[in-house]
KEDOPA-285203 format. One record per residue (C-alpha): residue number from 1; residue in one letter; z, y, x. Coordinates in nm, 4 decimals, always signed. Layout:
<nodes>
[NUM,'A',[Z,Y,X]]
...
</nodes>
This chain:
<nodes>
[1,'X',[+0.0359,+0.5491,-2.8334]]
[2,'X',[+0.3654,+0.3719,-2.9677]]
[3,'X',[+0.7124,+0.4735,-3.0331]]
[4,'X',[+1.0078,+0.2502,-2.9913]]
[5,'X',[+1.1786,+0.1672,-3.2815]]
[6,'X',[+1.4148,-0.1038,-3.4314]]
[7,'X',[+1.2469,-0.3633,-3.6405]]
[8,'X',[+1.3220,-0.2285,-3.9929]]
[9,'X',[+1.4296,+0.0952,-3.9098]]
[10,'X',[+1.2897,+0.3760,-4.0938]]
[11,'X',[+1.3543,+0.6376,-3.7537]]
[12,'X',[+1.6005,+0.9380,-3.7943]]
[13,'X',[+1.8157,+1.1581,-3.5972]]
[14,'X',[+2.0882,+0.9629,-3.6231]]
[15,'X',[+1.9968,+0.6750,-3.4992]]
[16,'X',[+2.1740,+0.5431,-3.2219]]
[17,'X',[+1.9348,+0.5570,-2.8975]]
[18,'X',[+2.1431,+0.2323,-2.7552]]
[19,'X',[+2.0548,+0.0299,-3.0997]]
[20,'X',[+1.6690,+0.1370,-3.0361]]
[21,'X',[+1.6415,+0.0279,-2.6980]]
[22,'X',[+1.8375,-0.2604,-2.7186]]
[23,'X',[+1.6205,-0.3764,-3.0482]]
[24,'X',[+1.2845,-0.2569,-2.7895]]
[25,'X',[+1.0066,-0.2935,-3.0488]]
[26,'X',[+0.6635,-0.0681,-3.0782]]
[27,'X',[+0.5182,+0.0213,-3.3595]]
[28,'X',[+0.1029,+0.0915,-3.3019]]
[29,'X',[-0.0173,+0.3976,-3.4828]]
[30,'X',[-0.2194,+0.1667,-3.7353]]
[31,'X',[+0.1104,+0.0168,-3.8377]]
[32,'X',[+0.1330,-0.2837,-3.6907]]
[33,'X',[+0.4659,-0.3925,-3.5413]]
[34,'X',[+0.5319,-0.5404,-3.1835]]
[35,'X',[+0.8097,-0.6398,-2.9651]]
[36,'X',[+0.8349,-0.4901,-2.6104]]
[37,'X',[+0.9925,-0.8320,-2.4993]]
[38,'X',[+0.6564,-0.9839,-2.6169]]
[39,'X',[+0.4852,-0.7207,-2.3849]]
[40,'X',[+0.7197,-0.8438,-2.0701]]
[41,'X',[+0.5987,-1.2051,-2.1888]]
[42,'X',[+0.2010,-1.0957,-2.1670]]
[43,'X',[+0.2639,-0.9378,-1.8055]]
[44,'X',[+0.4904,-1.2427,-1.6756]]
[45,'X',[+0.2234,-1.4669,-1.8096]]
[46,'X',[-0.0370,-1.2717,-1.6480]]
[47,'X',[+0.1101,-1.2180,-1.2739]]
[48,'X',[+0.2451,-1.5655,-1.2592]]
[49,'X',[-0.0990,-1.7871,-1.4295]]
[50,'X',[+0.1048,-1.9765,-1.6934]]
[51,'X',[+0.4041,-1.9742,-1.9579]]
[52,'X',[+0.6272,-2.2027,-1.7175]]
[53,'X',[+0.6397,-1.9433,-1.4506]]
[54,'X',[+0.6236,-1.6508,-1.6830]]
[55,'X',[+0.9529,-1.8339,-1.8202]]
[56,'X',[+1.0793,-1.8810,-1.4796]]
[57,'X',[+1.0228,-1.5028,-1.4374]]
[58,'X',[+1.2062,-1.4320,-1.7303]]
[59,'X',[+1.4438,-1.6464,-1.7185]]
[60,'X',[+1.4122,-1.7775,-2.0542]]
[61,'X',[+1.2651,-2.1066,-2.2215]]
[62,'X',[+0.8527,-2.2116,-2.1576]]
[63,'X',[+0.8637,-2.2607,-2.5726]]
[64,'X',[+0.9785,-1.8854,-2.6074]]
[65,'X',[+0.7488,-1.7214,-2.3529]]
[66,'X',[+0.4471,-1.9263,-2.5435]]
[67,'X',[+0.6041,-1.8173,-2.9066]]
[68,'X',[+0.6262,-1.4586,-2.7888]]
[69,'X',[+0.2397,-1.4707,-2.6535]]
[70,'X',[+0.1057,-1.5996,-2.9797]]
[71,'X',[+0.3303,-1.3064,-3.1774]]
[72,'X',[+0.1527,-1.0762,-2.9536]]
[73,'X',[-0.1880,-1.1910,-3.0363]]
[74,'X',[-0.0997,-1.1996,-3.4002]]
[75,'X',[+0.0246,-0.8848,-3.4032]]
[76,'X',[-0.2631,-0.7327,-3.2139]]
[77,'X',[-0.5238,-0.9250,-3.3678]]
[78,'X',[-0.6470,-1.0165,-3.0528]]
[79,'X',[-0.6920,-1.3216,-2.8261]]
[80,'X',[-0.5372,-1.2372,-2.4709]]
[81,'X',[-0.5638,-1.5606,-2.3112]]
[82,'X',[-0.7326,-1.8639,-2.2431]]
[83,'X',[-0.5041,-2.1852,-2.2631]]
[84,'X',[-0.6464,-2.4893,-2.0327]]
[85,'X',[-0.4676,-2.7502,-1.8352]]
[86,'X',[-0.4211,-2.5540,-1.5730]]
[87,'X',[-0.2554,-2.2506,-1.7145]]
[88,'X',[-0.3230,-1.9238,-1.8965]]
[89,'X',[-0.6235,-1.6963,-1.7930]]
[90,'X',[-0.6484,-1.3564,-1.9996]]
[91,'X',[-0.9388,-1.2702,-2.1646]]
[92,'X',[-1.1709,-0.9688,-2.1043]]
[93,'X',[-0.9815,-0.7911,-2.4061]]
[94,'X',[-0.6389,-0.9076,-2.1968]]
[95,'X',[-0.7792,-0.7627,-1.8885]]
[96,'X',[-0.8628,-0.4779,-2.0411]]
[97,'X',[-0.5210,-0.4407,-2.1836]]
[98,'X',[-0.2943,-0.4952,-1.8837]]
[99,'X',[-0.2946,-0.1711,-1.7438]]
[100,'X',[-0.1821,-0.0158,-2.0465]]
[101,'X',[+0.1346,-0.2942,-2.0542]]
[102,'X',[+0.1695,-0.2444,-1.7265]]
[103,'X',[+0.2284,+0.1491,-1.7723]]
[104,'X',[+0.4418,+0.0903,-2.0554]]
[105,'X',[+0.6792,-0.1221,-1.8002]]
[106,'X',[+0.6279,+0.1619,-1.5538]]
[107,'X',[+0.7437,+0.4103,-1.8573]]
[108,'X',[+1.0537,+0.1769,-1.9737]]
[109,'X',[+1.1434,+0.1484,-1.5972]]
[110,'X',[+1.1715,+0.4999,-1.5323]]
[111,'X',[+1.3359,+0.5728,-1.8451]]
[112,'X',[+1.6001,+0.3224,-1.7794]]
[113,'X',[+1.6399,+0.5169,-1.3750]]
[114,'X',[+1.7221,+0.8023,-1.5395]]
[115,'X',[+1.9348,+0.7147,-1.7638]]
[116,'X',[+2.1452,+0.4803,-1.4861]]
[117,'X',[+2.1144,+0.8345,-1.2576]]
[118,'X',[+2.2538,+1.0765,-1.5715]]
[119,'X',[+2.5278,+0.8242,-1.6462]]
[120,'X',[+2.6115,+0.8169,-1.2367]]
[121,'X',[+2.5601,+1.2450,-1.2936]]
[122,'X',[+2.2670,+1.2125,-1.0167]]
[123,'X',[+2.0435,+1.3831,-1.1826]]
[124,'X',[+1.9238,+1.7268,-1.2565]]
[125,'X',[+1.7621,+2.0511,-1.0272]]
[126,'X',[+1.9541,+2.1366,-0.6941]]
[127,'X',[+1.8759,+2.5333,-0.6418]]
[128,'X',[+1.8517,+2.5872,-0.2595]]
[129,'X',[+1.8214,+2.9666,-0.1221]]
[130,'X',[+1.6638,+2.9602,+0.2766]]
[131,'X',[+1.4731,+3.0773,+0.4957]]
[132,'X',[+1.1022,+3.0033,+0.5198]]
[133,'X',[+1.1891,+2.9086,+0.9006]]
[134,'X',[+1.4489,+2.7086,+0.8128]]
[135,'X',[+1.3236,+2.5980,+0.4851]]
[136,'X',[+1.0249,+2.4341,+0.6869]]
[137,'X',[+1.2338,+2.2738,+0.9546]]
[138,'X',[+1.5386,+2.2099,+0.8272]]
[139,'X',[+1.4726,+2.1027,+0.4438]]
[140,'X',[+1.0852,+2.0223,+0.4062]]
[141,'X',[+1.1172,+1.6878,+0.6458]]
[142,'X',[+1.4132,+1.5862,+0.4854]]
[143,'X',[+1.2977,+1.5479,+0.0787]]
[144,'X',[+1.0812,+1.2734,+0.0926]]
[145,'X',[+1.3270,+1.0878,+0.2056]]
[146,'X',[+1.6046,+1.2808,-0.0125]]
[147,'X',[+1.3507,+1.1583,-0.3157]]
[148,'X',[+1.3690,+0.8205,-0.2460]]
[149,'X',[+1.6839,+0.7605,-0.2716]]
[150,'X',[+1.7765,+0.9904,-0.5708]]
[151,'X',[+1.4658,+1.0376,-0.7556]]
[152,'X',[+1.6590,+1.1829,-1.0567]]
[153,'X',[+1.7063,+1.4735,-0.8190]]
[154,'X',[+1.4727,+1.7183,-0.8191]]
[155,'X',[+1.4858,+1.9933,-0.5676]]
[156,'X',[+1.3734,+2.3398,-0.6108]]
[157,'X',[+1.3364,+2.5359,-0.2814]]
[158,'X',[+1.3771,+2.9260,-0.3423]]
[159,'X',[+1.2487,+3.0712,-0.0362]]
[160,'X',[+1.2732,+3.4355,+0.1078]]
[161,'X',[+1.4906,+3.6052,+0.3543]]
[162,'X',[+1.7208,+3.8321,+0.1357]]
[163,'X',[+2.0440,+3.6694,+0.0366]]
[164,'X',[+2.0413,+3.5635,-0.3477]]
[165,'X',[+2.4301,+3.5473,-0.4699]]
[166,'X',[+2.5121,+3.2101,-0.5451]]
[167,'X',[+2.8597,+3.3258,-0.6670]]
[168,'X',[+2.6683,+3.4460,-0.9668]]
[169,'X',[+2.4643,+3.1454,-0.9903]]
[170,'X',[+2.1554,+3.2372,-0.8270]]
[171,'X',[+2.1173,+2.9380,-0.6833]]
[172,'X',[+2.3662,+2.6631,-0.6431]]
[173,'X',[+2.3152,+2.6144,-0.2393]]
[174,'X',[+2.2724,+2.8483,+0.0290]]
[175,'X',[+2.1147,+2.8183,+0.3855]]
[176,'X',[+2.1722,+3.0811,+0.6418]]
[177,'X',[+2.2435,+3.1553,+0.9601]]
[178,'X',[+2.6007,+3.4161,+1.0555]]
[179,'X',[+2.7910,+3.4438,+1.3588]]
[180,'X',[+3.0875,+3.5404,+1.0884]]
[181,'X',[+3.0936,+3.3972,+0.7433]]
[182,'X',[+3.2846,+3.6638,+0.4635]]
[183,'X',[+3.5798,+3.6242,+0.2886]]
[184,'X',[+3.4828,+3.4410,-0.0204]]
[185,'X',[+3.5156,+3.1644,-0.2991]]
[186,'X',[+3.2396,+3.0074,-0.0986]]
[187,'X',[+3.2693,+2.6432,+0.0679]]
[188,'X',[+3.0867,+2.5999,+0.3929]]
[189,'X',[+2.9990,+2.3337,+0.6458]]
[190,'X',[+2.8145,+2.4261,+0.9649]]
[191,'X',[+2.4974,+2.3122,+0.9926]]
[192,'X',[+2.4319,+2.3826,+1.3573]]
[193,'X',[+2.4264,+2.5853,+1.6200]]
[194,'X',[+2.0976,+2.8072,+1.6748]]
[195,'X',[+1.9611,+2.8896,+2.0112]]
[196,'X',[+1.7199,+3.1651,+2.0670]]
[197,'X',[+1.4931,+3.2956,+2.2774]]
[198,'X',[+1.2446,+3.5886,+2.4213]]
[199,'X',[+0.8413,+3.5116,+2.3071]]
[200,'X',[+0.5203,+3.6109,+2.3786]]
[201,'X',[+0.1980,+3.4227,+2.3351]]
[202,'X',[+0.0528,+3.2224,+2.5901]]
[203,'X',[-0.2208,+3.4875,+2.6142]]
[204,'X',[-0.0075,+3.7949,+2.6711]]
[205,'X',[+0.1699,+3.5909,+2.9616]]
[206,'X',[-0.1521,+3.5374,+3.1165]]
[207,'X',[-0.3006,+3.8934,+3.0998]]
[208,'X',[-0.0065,+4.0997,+3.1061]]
[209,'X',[+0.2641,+3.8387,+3.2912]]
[210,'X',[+0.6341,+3.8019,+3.1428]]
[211,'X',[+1.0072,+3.9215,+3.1921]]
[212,'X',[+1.1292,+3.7262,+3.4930]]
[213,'X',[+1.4565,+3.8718,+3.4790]]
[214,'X',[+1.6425,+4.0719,+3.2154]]
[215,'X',[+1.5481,+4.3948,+3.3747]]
[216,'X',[+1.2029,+4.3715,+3.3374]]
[217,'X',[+1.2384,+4.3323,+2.9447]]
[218,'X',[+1.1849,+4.7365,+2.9635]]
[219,'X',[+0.8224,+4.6957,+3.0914]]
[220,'X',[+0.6832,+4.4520,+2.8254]]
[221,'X',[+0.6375,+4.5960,+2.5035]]
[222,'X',[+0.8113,+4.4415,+2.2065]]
[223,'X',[+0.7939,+4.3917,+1.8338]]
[224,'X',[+1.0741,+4.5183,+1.6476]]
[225,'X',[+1.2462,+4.3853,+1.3180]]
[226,'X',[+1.2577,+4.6194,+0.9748]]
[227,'X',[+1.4560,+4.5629,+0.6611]]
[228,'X',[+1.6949,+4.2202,+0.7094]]
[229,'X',[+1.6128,+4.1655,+1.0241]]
[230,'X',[+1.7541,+4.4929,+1.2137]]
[231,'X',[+2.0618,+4.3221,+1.2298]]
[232,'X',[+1.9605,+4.0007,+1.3666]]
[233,'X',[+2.2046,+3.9593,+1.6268]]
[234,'X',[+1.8808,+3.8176,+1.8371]]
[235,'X',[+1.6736,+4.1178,+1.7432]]
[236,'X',[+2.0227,+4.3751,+1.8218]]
[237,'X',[+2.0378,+4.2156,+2.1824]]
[238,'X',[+1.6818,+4.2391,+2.2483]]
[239,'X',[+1.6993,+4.6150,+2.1992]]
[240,'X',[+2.0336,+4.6758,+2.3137]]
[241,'X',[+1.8669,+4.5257,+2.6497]]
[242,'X',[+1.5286,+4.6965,+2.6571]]
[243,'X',[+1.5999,+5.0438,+2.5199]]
[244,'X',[+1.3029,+5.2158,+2.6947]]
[245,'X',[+1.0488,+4.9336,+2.5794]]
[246,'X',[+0.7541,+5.0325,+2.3541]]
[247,'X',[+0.7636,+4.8671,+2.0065]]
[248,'X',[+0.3953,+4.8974,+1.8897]]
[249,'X',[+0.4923,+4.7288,+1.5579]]
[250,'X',[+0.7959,+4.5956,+1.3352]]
[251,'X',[+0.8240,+4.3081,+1.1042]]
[252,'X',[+1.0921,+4.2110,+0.7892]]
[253,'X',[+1.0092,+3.8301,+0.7723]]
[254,'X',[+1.1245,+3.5648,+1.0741]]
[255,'X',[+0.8078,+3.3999,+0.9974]]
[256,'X',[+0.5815,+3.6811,+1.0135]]
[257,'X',[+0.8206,+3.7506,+1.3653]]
[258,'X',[+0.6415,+3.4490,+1.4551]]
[259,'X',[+0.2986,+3.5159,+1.3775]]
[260,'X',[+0.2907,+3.8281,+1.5427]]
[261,'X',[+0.3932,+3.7421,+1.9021]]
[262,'X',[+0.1476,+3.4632,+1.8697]]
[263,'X',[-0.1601,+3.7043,+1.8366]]
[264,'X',[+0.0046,+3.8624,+2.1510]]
[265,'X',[+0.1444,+4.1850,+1.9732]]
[266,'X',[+0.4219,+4.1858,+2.2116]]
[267,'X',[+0.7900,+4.0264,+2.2830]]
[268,'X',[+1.0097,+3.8647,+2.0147]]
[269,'X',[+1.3535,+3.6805,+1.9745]]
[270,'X',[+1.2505,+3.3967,+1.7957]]
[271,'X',[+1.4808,+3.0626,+1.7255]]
[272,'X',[+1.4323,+2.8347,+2.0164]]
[273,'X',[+1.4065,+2.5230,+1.8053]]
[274,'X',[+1.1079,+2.6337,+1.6192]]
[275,'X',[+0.9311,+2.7960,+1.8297]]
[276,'X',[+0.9970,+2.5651,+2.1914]]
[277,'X',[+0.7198,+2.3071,+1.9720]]
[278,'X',[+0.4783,+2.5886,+1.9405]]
[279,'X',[+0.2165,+2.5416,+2.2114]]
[280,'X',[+0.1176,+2.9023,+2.1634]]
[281,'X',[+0.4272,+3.0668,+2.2348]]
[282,'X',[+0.6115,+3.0866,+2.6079]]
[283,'X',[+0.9728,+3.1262,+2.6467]]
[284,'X',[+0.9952,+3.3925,+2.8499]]
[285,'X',[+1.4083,+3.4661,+2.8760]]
[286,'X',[+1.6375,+3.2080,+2.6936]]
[287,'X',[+1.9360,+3.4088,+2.5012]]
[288,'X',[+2.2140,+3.1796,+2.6151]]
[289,'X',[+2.5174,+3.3920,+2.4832]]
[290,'X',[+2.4206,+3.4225,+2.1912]]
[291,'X',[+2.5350,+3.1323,+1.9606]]
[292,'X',[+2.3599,+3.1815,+1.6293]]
[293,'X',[+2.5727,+2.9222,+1.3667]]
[294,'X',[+2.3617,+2.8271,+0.9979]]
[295,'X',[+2.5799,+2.7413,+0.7315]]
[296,'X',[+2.5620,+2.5077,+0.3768]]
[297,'X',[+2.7405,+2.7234,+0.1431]]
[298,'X',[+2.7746,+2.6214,-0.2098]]
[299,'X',[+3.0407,+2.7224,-0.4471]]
[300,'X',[+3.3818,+2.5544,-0.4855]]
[301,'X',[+3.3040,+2.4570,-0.8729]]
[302,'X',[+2.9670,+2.3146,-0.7216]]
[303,'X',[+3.1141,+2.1265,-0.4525]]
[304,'X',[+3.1829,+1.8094,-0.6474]]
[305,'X',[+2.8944,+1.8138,-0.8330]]
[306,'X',[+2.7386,+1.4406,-0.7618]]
[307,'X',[+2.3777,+1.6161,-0.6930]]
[308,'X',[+2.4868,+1.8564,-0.5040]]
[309,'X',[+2.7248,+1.6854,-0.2784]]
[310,'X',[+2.4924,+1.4196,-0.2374]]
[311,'X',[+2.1851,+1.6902,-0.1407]]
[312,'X',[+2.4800,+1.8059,+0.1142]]
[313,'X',[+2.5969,+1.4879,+0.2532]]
[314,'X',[+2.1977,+1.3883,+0.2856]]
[315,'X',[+2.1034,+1.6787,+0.5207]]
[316,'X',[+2.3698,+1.7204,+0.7403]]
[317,'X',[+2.2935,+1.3620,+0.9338]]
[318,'X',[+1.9179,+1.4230,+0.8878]]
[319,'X',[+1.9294,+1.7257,+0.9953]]
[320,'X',[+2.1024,+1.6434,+1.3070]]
[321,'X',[+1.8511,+1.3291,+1.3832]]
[322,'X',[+1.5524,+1.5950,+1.3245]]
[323,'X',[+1.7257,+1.8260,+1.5864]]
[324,'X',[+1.7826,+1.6058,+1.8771]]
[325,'X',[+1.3842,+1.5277,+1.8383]]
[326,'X',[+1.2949,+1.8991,+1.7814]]
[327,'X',[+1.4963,+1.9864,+2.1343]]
[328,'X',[+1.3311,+1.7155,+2.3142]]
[329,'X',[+0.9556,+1.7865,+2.1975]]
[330,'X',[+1.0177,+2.1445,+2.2605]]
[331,'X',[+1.0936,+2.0542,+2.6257]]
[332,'X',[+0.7936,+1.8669,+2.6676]]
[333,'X',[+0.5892,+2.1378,+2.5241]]
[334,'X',[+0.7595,+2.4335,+2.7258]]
[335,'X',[+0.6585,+2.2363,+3.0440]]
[336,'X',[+0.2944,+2.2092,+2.9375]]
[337,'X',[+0.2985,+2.5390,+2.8216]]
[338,'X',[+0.4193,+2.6850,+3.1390]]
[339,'X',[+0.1758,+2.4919,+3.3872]]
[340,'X',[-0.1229,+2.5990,+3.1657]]
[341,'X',[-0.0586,+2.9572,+3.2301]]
[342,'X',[+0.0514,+2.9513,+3.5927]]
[343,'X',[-0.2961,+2.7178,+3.6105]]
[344,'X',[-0.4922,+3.0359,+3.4114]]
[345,'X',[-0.3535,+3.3209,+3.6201]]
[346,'X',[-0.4038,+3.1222,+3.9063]]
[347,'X',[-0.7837,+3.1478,+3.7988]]
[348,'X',[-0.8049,+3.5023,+3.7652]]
[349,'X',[-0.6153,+3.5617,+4.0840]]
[350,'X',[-0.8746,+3.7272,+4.3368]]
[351,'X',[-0.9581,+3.5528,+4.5989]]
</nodes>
């Protein structure tokens, strides 16, 4: 454990945080001072085999690289090297040392990030309401990436399909699909245009067979939508088309939607983009009039927010990238999907 402090300097609130990282000295809990620089020397030193390419490294004199080794030692009380014609060769109480340096430069390095990111205002916790469907698509591919480039952005995912009000600050983006946004405060930028579908699981279509055409949506039995999804516009046209179909059972949650035409409950509207890559699932009748826009929305005092816009100006592109890819495996998959069940029903056709 060390604290950086200024050589001489007794600590204190009010000292300036620029004067103590500039000055970049440790003090060791037994009271013995050191320089950081001298700990930049030991590493340099210790990657490159020598003082001369340490102070290549460094870009400073061989004579001050060698001057801040021996202060090191001093200070420690401890020999780190070996000196020989060839160069400098730590010592077993070096080696065992280096990792420590080495997380101290890992430390100083990530303190000096985030201070570069807070001065740029690229920093901080972007608040995203979505989805579990779309959170998984849309957003979960995309952070890694999102990460790399602004690490001081952290980016906390707030899942569920209710609406939270980010007018009141509930979170600071929204994610959601509506064929009409509402007058509101709210800035939005379209994310895409949904397409959706009619699913059953590959088993149902193989013991029970599929719609063919629209009419025959009435002989297939169906599973219904409760709570926030009743007015799905997928889920209204599915029953506004099959009023005499049997609903055995009703779901609130898209993903749950999902799960239960899978274990062959029945027919669901599902979004073609997630489930077209599901090798479990058959598209029995694509919806094709039934454009189903998502939206960003943040609010207008959030808009210019460096974090935010840059969270915003991130996924749009990926996003787009992620859906061309998305449409074209869920063609390949739709193929395979079909000829395995005209191949099993061919089976147990009688002879």
């Amino acid at each position: 454990m060390f604290e950086f402090r200024r050589p001489g300097h007794k600590g204190g609130a009010g000292a300036p945080q620029s004067a103590l990282l500039q000055a970049g000295s440790a003090q060791l809990q037994n009271g013995n001072m050191f320089d950081w620089n001298d700990l930049k020397a030991l590493l340099a030193v210790a990657r490159g085999g020598s003082t001369l390419a340490a102070a290549k490294t460094l870009r400073v004199n061989q004579t001050t690289v060698a001057r801040r080794i021996e202060s090191l030692e001093a200070d420690l009380g401890l020999k780190l090297f070996e000196r020989g014609q060839g160069g400098s060769r730590l010592t077993e109480t070096g080696l065992a040392l280096i990792a420590e340096a080495e997380a101290v430069e890992r430390a100083s390095q990530g303190f000096t990030h985030q201070a570069q990111a807070l001065a740029r205002g690229m920093a901080g916790v972007v608040r995203v309401t979505v989805n579990e469907v779309l959170a998984n698509i849309a957003l979960v591919p995309a952070l890694s990436e999102f990460r790399r480039l602004y690490p001081g952005v952290t980016v906390d995912l707030l899942i569920g399909d209710a609406f939270l009000d980010i007018q009141k600050g509930e979170a600071d983006v929204a994610i959601r699909g509506a064929s009409v946004l509402p007058d509101s405060d709210l800035v939005s930028r379209k994310l895409a245009d949904f397409e959706w579908g009619i699913y059953c699981s590959r088993d149902y279509a193989v013991r029970r067979g599929w719609p063919r055409v629209l009419a025959e949506l009435n002989d297939h039995v169906l599973i219904g939508g409760e709570g926030g999804l009743v007015p799905l516009p997928a889920m209204q046209w599915m029953m506004a088309k099959a009023p005499a179909a049997e609903v055995h059972c009703r779901s609130n949650s898209l993903t749950n939607l999902m799960v239960a035409a899978k274990a062959g409950l029945g027919l669901a509207p599902l979004p073609r983009l997630v489930a077209d890559i599901d090798p479990d699932l058959f598209c029995c009748l694509p919806i094709d009039d039934l454009p189903s826009p998502v939206w960003v929305l943040t609010r207008a005092d959030m808009r210019d927010v460096p974090r935010v816009r840059a969270f915003i100006d991130f996924l749009m592109p990926h996003f787009a990238t992620d859906r061309r890819a998305l449409i074209e495996r869920g063609l390949q998959t739709q193929a395979a999907v079909a000829g395995a069940i005209a191949a099993a029903r061919q089976e147990e056709a009688p002879a």
